[in-house]
C-alpha positions as CSV (number, residue, x, y, z in Angstrom):
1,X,20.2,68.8,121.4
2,X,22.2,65.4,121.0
3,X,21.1,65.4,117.0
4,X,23.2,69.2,117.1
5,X,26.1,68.1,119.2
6,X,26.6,64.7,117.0
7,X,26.6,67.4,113.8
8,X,29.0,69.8,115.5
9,X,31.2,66.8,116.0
10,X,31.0,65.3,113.2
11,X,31.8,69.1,111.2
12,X,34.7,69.1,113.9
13,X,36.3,65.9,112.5
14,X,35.5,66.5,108.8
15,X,37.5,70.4,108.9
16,X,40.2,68.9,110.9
17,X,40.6,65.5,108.6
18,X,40.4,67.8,105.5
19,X,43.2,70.4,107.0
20,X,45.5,67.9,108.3
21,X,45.3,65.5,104.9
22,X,46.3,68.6,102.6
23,X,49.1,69.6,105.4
24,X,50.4,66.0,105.5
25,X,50.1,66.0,101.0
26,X,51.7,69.2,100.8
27,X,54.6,67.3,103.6
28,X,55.0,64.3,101.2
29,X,55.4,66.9,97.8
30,X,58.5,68.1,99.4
31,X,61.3,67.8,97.3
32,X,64.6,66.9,98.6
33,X,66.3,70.1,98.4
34,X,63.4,71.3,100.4
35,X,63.9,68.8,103.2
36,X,67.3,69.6,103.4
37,X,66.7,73.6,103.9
38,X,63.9,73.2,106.1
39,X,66.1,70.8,108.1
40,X,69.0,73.0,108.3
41,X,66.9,75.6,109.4
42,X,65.0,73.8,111.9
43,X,68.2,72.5,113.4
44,X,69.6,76.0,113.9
45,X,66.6,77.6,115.0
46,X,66.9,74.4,117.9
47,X,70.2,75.4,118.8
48,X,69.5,79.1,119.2
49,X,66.7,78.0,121.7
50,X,68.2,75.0,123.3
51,X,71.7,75.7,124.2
52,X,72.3,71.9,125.0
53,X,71.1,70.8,121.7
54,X,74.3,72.3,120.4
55,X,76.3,70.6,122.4
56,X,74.8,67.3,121.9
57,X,75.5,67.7,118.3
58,X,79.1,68.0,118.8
59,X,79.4,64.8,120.2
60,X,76.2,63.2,118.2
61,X,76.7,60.3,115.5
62,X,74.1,61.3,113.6
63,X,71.2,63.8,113.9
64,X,67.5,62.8,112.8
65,X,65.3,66.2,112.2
66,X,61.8,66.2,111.4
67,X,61.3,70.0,110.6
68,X,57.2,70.1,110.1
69,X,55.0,67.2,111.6
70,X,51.5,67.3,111.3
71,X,49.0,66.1,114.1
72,X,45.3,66.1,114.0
73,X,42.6,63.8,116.0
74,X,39.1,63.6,116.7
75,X,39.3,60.3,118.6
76,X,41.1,58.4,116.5
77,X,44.2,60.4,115.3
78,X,47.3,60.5,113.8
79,X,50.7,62.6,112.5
80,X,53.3,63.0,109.7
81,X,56.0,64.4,108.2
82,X,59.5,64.0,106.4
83,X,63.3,64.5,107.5
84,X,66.4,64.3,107.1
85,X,69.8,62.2,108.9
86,X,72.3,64.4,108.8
87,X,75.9,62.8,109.6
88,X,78.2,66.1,110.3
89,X,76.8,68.4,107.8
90,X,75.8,66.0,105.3
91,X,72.6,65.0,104.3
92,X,73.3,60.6,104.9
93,X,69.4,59.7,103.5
94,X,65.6,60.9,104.3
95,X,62.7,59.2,106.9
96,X,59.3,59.7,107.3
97,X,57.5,59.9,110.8
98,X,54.0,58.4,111.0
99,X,51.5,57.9,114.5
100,X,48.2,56.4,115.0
101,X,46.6,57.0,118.4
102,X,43.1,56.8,119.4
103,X,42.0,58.0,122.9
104,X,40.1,61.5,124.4
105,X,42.0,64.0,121.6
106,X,40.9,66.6,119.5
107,X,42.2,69.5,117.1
108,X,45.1,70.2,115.2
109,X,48.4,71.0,115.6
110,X,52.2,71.2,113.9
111,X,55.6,70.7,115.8
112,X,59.0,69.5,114.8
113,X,61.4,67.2,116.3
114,X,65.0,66.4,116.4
115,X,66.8,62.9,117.5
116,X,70.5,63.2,118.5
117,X,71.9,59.8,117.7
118,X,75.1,59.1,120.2
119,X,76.5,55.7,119.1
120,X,77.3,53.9,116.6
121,X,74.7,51.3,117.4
122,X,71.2,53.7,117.7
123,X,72.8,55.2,114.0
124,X,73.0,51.0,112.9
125,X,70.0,50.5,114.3
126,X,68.2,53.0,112.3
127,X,70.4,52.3,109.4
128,X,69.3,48.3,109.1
129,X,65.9,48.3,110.9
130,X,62.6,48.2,108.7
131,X,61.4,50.9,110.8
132,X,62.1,52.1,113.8
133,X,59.2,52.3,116.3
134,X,61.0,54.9,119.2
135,X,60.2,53.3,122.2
136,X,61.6,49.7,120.7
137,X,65.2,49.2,119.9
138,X,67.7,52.1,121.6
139,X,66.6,54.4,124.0
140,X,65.7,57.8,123.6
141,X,65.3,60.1,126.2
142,X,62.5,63.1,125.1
143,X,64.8,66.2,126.3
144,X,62.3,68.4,128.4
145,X,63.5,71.8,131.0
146,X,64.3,69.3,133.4
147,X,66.3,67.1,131.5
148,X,67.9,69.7,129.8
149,X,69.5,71.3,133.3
150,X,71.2,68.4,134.1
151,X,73.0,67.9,130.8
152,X,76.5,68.1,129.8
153,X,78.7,65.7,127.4
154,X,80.2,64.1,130.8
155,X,76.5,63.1,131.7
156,X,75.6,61.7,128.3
157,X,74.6,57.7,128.9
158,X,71.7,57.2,126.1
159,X,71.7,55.6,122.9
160,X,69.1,59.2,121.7
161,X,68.0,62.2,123.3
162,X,64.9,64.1,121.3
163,X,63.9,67.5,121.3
164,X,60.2,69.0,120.5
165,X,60.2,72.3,119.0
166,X,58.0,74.8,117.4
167,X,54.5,73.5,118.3
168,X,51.5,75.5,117.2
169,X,48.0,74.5,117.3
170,X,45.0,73.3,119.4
171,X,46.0,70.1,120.7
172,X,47.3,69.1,123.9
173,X,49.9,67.0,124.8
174,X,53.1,65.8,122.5
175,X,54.6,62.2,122.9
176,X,56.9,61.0,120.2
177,X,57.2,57.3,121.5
178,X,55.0,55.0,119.2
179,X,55.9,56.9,116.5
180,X,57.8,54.9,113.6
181,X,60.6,56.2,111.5
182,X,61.1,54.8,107.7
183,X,63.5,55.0,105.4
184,X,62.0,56.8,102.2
185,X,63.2,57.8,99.0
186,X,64.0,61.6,97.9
């Protein structure tokens, strides 16, 4: 019986390594035009489902959207994808989100993420960093149901607030801190 269970696992782990590496090569073949209409779209699919995503973005410095990332774990896991900074409407330059983790996790999963960057110094900070590791440097607030009731532009006191969206998949849980943010080219 442990002989089967050890196989089983170790099928497990070789189907979701194989998915999530030809997700996360078919992610990095995006071209930059791509990035920017799959941002767009994830943005304003956001705001139709979070009404206070659309007001943070009136008052945000900068907005950091991450439209597809890619999750998978047996164990030892890890995610990516590609984004875009968006100051006002314009695309300002592209990032790439990577995670390791290692822990009690498996399966597969997809989600995208937004970052609404309120001052100067989160936007700077991002700008100049070799990598931003969220967690380390400004603070970011994830924006859950509870969060999101209490608030309004007069409440606004972080540096970030992020949203999740669009998660599909057999994994549990979604944490975005750990998670570090380069600067890549397009």
């Amino acid at each position: 019986m442990y002989s089967k269970q050890r196989h089983f696992l170790a099928l497990i782990f070789a189907t979701v390594t194989m998915v999530a590496m030809g997700v996360m090569n078919q992610a990095r073949a995006a071209t930059a035009e791509d990035l920017d209409r799959d941002s767009q779209q994830a943005l304003q699919t956001l705001y139709k489902t979070e009404a206070v995503a659309q007001t943070l973005s009136n008052s945000a410095k900068a907005i950091l959207v991450f439209p597809n990332i890619v999750k998978a774990g047996l164990v030892f896991g890890g995610s990516y994808g590609e984004g875009v900074l968006f100051k006002g409407s314009t695309v300002a330059d592209y990032y790439s989100s990577v995670t390791g983790s290692w822990g009690l996790q498996i399966g597969a999963q997809s989600y995208g993420y937004a970052v609404f960057l309120m001052t100067d110094e989160a936007v700077r900070y991002l700008e100049e960093s070799n990598g931003w590791e969220l967690g380390v440097g400004p603070t970011v607030v994830l924006v859950d149901e509870g969060v999101a009731r209490n608030l309004s532009t007069s409440t606004l006191k972080d540096d970030a607030y992020a949203f999740i969206f669009s998660q599909q998949g057999l994994m549990a849980g979604i944490s975005i801190e750990g998670t570090k943010i380069s600067r890549i080219n397009r």
